[in-house]
N, C-alpha and C positions, 0 to 999 in steps of 0.2 A: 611452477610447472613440473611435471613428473611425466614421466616415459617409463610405462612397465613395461618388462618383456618377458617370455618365461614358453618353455616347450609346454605346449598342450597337451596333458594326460588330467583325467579324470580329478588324480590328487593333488597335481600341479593346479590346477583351474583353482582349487576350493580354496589354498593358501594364496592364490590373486586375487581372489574374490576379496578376500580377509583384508589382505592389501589395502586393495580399491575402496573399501567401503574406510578403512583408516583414513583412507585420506582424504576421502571424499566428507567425511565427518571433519577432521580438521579446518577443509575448505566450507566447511558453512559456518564456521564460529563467523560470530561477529566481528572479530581483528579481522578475516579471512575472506570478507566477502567484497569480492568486486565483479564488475561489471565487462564483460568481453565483446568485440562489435564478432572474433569473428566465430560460427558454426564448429559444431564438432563434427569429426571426421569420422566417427568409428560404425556407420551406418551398417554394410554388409558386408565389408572389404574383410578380407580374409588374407594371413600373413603366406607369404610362399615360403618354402622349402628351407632358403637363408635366413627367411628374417623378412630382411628390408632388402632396400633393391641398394646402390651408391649413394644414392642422396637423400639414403634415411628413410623416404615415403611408402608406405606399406603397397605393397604390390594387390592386384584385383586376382582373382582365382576364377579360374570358369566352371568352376568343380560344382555341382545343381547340390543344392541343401539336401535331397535324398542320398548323394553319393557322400557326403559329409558325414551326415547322420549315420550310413553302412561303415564309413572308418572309424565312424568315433566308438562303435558296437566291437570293431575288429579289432582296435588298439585297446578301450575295455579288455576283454576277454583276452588278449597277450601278455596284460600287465596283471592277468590273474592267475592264468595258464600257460605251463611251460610249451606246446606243441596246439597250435592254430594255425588250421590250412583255411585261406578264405577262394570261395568264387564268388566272383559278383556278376548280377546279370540285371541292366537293366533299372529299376528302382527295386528290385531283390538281391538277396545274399545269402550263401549258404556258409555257415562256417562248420568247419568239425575238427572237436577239443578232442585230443587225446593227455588224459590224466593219469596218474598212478593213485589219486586219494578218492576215497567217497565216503559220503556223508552217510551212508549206510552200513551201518558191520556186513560181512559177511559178501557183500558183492562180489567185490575180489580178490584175488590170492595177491601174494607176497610175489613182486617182482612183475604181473600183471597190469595190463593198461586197460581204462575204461575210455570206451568212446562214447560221446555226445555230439549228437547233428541238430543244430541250429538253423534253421528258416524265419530270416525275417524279410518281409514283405511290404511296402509302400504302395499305398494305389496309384497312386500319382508323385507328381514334383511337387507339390502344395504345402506339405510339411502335413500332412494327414495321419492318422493312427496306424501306426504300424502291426499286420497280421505276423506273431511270433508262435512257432512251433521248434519247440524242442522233445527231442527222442531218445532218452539214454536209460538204460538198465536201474541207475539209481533215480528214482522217483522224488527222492527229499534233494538231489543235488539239480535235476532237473527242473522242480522247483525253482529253486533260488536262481539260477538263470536266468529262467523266463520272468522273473519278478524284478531281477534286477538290470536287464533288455526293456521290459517294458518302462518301468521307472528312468531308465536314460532315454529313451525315446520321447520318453514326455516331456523331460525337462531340456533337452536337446530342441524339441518344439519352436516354431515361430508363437512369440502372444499372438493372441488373437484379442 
């Protein structure tokens, strides 16, 4: 038996992923395979703030898979950008990045900050396609935003 634990961030996830699938590759060797009466627990339950509650059991979240999906966008974009101001309303979000680099020469001066305003949009609670608008003077960094919002929205997705 094994107990991962690990703070959720974008990079954090992919090295538990890595984990997970080690071990989970271990446990199907043929030395490795047995049979369990009872269910796995990791259905939709979502870890709280500590962790675990005293007696270890993961805690439930009321937090709707839209409002998840708007943090995992806003924790994104803080682990990539020094200055993110978020509002949330609803199954929308507005963020706005303020940076000093861009992907463009000549944007901006030395000592200058470049703003970017981010609009992402949920229709619903469903886990549906998110409408993302982003608005910023550099074109190639605005870009790669919306390309990389859209990409974690998807993969953030319930299967279908």
């Amino acid at each position: 038996m094994a107990i991962v634990k690990w703070k959720a961030t974008p990079a954090t996830d992919i090295v538990a992923d890595a984990l997970i699938a080690l071990i989970m590759h271990a446990q199907s060797s043929a030395a490795a395979i047995r049979l369990s009466s009872t269910p796995c627990r990791h259905g939709s339950q979502v870890v709280n703030d500590s962790g675990v509650d005293g007696e270890g059991d993961v805690q439930m979240n009321d937090v709707s898979l839209t409002e998840n999906r708007l943090r995992l966008i806003a924790d994104t974009l803080k682990d990539q950008f020094e200055n993110v101001e978020v509002v949330y309303e609803g199954n929308s979000a507005s963020y706005e990045i303020k940076t000093d680099t861009s992907l463009t020469p000549g944007i901006i001066q030395e000592n200058e900050h470049l703003t970017c305003t981010v609009n992402v949009s949920f229709p619903d609670d469903s886990g549906g396609i998110a409408e993302i608008r982003v608005e910023c003077l550099d074109e190639l960094l605005a870009a790669n935003i919306q390309e990389c919002i859209r990409n974690l929205t998807r993969f953030a997705a319930p299967l279908r």
